[in-house]
C-alpha positions as CSV (number, residue, x, y, z in Angstrom):
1,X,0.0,0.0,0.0
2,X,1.4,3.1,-0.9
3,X,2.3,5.4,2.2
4,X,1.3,8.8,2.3
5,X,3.2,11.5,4.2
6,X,0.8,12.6,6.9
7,X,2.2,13.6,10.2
8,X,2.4,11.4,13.1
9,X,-0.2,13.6,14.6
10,X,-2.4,13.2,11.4
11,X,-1.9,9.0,12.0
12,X,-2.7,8.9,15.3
13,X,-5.9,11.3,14.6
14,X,-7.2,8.8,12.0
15,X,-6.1,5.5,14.0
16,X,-8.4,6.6,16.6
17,X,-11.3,7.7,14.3
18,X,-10.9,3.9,13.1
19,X,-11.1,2.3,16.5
20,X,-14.3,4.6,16.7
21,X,-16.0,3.5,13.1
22,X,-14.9,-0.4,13.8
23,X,-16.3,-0.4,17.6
24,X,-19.2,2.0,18.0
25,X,-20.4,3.1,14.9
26,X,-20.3,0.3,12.3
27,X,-22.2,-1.9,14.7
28,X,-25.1,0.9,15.4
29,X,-25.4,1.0,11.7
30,X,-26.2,-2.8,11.6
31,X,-28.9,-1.7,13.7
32,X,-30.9,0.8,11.4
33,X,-30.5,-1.5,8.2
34,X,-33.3,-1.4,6.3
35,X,-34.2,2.4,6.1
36,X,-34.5,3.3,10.1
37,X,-34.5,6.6,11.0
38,X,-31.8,8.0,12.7
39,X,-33.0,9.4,16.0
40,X,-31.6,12.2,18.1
41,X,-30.9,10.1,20.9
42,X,-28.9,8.0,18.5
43,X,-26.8,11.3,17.3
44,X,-25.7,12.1,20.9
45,X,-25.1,8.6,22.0
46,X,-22.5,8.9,18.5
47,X,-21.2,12.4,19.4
48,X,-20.8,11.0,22.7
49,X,-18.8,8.2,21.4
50,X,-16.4,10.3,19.4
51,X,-15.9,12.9,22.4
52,X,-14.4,9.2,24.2
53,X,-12.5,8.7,21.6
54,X,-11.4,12.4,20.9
55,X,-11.9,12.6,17.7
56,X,-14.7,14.7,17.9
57,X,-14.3,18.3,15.5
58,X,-10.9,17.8,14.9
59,X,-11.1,20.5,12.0
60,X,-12.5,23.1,14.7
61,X,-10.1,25.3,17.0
62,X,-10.2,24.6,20.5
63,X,-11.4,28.0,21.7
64,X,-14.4,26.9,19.4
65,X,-15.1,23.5,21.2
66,X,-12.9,21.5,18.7
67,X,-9.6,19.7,18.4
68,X,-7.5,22.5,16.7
69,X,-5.9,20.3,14.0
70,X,-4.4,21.6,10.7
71,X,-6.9,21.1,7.4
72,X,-4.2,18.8,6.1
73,X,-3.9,16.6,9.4
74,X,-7.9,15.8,9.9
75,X,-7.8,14.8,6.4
76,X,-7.3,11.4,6.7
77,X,-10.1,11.0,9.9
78,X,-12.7,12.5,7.1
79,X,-12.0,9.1,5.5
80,X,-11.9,7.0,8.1
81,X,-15.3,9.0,9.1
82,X,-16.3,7.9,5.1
83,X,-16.5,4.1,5.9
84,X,-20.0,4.8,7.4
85,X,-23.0,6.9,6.4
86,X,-23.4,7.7,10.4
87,X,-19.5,8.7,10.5
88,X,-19.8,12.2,9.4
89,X,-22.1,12.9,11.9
90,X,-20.6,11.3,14.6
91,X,-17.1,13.0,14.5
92,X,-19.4,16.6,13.8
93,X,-17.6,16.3,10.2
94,X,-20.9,16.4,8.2
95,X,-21.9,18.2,5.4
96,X,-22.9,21.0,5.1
97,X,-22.1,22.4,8.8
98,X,-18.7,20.9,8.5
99,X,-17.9,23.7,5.7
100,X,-20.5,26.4,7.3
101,X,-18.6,26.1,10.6
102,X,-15.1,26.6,8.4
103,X,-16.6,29.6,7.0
104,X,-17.8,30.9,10.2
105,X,-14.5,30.9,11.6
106,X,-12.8,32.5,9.3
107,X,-15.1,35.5,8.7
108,X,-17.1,35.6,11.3
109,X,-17.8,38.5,14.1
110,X,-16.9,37.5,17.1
111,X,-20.7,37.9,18.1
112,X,-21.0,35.9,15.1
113,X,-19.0,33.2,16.4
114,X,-20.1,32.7,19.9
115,X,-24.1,32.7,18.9
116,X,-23.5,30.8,15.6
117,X,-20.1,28.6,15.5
118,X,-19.9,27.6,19.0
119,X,-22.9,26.2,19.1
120,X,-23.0,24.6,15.9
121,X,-19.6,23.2,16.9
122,X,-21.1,21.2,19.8
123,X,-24.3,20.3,17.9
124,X,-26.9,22.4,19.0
125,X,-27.8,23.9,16.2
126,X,-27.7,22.7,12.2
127,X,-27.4,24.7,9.2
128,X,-27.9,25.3,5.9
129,X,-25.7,26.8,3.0
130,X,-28.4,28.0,0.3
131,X,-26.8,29.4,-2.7
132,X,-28.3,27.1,-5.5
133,X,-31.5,28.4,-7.2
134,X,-33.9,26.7,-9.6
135,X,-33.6,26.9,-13.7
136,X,-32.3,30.1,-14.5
137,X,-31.1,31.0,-11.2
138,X,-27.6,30.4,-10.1
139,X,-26.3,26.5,-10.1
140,X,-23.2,25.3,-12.4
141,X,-23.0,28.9,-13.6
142,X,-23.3,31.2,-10.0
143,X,-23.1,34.3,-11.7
144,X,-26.4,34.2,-12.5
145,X,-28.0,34.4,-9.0
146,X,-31.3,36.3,-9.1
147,X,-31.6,36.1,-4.7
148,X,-31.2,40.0,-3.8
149,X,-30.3,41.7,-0.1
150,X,-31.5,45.5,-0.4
151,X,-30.3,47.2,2.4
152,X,-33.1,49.4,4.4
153,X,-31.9,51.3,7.2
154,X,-30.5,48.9,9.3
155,X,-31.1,45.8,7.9
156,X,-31.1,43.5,5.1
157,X,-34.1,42.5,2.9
158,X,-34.1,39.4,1.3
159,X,-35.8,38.1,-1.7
160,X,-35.0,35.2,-3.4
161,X,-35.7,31.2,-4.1
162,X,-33.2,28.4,-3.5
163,X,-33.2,25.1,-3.5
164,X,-31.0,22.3,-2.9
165,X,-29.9,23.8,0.2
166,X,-28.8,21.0,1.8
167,X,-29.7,20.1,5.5
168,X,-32.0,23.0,4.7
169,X,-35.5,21.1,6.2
170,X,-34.3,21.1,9.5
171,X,-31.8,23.7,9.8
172,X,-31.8,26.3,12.4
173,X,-29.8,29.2,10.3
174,X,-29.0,29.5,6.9
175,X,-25.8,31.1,5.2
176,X,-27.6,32.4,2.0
177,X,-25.6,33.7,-0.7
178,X,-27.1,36.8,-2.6
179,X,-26.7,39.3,-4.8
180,X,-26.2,43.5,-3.0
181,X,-25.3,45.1,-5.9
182,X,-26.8,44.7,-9.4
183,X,-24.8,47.5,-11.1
184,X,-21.2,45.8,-10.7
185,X,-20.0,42.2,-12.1
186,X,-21.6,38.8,-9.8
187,X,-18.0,38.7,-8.2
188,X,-17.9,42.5,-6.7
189,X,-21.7,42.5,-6.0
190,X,-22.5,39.5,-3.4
191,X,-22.5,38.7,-0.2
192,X,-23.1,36.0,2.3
193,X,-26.1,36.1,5.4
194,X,-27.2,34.6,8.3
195,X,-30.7,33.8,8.1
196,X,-32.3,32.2,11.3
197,X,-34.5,29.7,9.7
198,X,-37.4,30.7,11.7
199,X,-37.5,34.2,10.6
200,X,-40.7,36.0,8.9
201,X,-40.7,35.3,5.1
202,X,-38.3,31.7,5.2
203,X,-40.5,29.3,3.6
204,X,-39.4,25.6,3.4
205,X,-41.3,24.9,0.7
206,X,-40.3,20.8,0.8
207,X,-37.5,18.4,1.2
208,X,-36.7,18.0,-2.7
209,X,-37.1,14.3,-3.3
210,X,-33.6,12.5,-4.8
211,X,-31.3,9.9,-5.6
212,X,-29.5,8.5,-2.7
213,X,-32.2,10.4,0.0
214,X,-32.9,7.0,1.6
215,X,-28.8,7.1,3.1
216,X,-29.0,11.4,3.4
217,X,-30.4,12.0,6.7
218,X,-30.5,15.6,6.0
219,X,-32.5,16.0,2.7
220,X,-32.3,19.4,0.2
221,X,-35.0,21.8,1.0
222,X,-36.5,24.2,-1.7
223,X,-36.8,27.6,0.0
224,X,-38.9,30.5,-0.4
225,X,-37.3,34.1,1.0
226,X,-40.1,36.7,0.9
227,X,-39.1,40.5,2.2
228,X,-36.9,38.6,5.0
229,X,-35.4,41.0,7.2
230,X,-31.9,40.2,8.8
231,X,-30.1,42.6,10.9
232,X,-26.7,44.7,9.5
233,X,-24.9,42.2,11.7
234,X,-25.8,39.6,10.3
235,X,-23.7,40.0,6.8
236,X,-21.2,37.4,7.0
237,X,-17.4,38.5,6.1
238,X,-17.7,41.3,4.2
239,X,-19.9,42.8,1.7
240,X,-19.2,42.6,-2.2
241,X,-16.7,39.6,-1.0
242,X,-19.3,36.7,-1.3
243,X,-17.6,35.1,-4.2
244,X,-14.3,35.3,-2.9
245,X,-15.9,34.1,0.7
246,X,-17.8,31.4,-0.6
247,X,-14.7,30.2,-2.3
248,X,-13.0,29.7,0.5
249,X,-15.4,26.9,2.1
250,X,-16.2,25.0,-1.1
251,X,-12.1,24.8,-1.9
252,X,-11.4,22.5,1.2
253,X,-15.0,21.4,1.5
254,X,-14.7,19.5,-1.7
255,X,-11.7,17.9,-1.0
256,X,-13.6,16.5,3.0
257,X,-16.0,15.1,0.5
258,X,-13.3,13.3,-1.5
259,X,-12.1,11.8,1.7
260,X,-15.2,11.2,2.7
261,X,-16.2,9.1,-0.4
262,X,-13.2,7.3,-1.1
263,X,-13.6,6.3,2.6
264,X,-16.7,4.8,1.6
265,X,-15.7,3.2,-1.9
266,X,-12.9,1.4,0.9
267,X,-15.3,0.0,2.5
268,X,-17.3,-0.8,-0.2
269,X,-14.2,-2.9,-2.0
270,X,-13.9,-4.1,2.0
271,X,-17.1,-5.5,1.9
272,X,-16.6,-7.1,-1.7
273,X,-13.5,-8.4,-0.6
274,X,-14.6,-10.5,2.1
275,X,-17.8,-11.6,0.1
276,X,-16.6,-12.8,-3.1
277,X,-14.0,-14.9,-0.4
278,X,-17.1,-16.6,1.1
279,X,-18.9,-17.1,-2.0
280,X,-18.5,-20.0,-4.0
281,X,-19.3,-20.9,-7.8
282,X,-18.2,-23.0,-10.1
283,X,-16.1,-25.0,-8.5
284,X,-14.1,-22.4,-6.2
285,X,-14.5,-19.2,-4.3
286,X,-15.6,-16.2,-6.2
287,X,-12.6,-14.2,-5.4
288,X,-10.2,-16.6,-6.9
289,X,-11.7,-15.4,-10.5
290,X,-9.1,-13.8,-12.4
291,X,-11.4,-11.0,-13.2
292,X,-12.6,-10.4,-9.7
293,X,-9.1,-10.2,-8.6
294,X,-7.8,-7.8,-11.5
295,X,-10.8,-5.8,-11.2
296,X,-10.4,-5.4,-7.1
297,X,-6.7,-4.5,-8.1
298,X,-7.9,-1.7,-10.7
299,X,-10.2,0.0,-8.0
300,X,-7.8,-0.5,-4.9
301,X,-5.0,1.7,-7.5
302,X,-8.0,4.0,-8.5
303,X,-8.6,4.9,-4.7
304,X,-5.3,5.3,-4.2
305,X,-4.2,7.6,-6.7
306,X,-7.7,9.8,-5.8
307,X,-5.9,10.1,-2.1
308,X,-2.4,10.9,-3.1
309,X,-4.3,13.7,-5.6
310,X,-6.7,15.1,-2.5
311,X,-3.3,15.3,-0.5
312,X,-1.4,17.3,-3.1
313,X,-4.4,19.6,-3.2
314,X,-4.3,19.9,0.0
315,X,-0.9,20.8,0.3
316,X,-1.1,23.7,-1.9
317,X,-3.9,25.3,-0.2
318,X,-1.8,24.9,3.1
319,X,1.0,26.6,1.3
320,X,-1.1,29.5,0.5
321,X,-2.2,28.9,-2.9
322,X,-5.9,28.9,-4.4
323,X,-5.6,25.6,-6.1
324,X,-8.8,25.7,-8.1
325,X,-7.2,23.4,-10.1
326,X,-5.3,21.0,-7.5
327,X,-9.6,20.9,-6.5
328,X,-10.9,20.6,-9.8
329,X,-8.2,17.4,-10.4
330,X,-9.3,15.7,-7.2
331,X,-13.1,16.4,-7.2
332,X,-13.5,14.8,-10.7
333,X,-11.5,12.4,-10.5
334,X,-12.5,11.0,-6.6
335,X,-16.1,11.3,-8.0
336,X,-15.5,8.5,-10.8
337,X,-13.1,6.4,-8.8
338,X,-15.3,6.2,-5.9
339,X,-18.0,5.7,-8.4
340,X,-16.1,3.1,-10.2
341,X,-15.2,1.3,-6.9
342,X,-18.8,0.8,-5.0
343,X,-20.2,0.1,-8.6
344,X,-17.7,-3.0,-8.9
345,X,-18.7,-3.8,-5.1
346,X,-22.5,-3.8,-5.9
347,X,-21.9,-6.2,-9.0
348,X,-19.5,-8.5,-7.5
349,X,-21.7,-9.3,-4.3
350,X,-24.5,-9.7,-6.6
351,X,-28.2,-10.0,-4.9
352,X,-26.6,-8.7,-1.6
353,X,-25.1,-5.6,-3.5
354,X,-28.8,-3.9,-3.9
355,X,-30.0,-5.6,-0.8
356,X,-30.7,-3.0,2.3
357,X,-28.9,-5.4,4.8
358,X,-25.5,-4.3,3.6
359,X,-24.3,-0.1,3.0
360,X,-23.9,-0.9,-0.7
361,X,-27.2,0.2,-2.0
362,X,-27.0,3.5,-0.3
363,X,-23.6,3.8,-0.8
364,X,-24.5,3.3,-4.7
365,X,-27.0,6.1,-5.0
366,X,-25.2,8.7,-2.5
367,X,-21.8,8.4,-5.0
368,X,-23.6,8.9,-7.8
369,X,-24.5,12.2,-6.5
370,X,-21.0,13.4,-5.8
371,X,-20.6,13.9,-9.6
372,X,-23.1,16.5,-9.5
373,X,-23.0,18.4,-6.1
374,X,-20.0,20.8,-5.1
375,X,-19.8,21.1,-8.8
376,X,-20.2,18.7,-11.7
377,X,-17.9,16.8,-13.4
378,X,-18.5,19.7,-16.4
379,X,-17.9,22.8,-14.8
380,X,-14.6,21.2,-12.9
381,X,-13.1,20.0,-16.3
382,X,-13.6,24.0,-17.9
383,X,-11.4,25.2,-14.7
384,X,-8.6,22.4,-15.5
385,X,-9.0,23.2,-19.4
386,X,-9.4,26.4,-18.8
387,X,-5.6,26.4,-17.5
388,X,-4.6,23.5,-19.8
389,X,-4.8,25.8,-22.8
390,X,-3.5,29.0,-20.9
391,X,0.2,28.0,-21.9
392,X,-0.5,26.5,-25.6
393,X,3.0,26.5,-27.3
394,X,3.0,27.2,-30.9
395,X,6.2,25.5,-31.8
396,X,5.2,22.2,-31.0
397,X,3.9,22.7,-34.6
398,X,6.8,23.3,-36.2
399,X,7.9,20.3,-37.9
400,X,4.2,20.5,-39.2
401,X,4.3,23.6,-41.1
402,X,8.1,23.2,-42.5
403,X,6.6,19.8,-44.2
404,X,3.7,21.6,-45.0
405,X,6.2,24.2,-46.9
């Protein structure tokens, strides 16, 4: 197996946050097979669990109620947190309040911070990031957000429609992204909100039924804004900086989701492993089939490659750098290895694979998603082409022309 260069600290993080998966949380996810809900009681007894284990916000620092590790060290505990669709929310390194708390901290008030991030750190309260909009709103293509913020004395006035806002149903604030100024360019003219959920004019129209919502505990809402008033305090970071702001939680956000994921595509090939061992046919085990065995071998150096990319990525944004395209490279292609890997899982362990008693068949419809949310597979391949032809050198054709003449 290929060996990364994660600290010692990073190791040790992520050793722990297996013990966790392998002793608490796997088993209590044998126990809601078959589509139970997760309760409340079940959350805390989790969150209680990783606390014991202290791996519990790693990514959050400790004046904040987390573990104060570096982005780069917690990345290999968001895979290990990956292996489970109850891991996430048992080390409080779940989307979206994983990358709403990130965002928090770095632009946030201190007001902000004590009545918003602390307690979303310790679990008290959920949120929702609510920047997508239907049709001709903004999605792949942000720029063309229609959701406006007038300011009226004091306070903000919202108006606007969203959807997709995930954990949106049962959120208790909202980061909604909006446009303040219609007479400069998308990028100088947006900015980022607080919204309490509960305010006057928040309508949650529904939970927008979707692939994969049977493993999502915390849905998509559609939601109405109508003449919502927020406070001047309430502008997150600053104003006309939305872009830029925004930027800065889906960068490293999307690269927790690529652990994430190829956490779960390990465990997927985990679980083929050992069943295709078991199983026999024709004559031998399953997993002595020379495809089986070169196909396991293709998606094992698929998901390992997909790490050593998220790394590098990671890397450069710890070094200072944007590294749109480090993201773009590892978002696309974790999405299709991942893909790839639970894909080959749910064929190879045949009936079992869409069967509800194993993680598989959630597991299945949850990655297929990946290749769509934090940005498809499209819009990431125009940032990497985008760069690609940035540096075209014309004397490459050359010998072309000279024959040519």
């Amino acid at each position: 197996m290929i060996s990364f260069t994660d600290s010692e600290a990073a190791t040790a993080l992520a050793e722990r946050a297996r013990a966790l998966m392998d002793e608490v949380v796997i088993p209590r996810e044998r126990e809601l097979a078959g589509g139970t809900a997760i309760s409340d009681a079940t959350v805390r007894d989790l969150r209680a669990a990783a606390r014991e284990y202290d791996v519990y916000a790693p990514q959050i620092p400790e004046e904040h109620g987390g573990m104060g590790y570096n982005f780069r060290d917690v990345l290999p505990t968001f895979e290990e947190a990956g292996r489970s669709l109850l891991g996430p929310i048992a080390m409080r390194v779940d989307a979206p309040d994983e990358g709403n708390m990130h965002l928090l901290e770095m632009q946030g008030t201190e007001l902000q911070k004590s009545e918003y991030l602390d307690p979303l750190v310790e679990g008290e309260l959920q949120s929702g990031f609510a920047m997508t909009e239907p049709m001709q709103g903004a999605g792949s293509d942000p720029k063309m957000i229609r959701t406006t913020a007038q300011k009226d004395g004091d306070e903000w006035v919202i108006d606007g429609h969203k959807w997709w806002t995930t954990g949106g149903v049962d959120a208790d604030i909202l980061l909604v992204f909006a446009r303040t100024n219609e007479d400069v360019h998308p990028y100088e003219g947006c900015s980022v909100f607080i919204v309490p959920a509960d305010a006057d004019g928040v309508d949650i129209v529904r939970n927008v039924p979707h692939m994969g919502s049977q493993g999502d505990p915390k849905g998509h809402a559609e939601i109405e804004f109508n003449g919502v008033r927020v406070p001047e305090e309430h502008l997150l970071g600053e104003e006309g900086n939305g872009f830029q702001h925004v930027q800065q939680r889906l960068g490293p956000a999307r690269l927790t989701h690529c652990m994430r994921f190829s956490g779960m595509a390990e465990r997927a090939l985990s679980i083929a492993k050992a069943y295709t061992t078991e199983r026999q046919a024709f004559g031998d085990s399953v997993a002595d089939k020379q495809h089986v065995r070169f196909e396991i071998a293709e998606q094992e150096t698929q998901i390992q490659a997909a790490r050593a990319l998220v790394r590098a990525a990671a890397d450069a944004i710890a070094a200072g750098k944007e590294a749109r395209v480090e993201v773009s490279m590892s978002k696309v292609f974790a999405a299709r290895a991942t893909q790839d890997a639970i894909d080959t899982a749910v064929q190879f362990c045949g009936g079992n694979g869409i069967g509800r008693d194993l993680p598989l068949a959630d597991f299945y419809e949850l990655v297929r998603t990946f290749r769509i949310v934090d940005g498809a597979d499209e819009v990431h391949l125009r940032t990497i082409a985008r760069e690609a032809f940035e540096d075209v050198d014309s004397e490459e054709l050359e010998p072309v022309r000279r024959y040519r003449e």
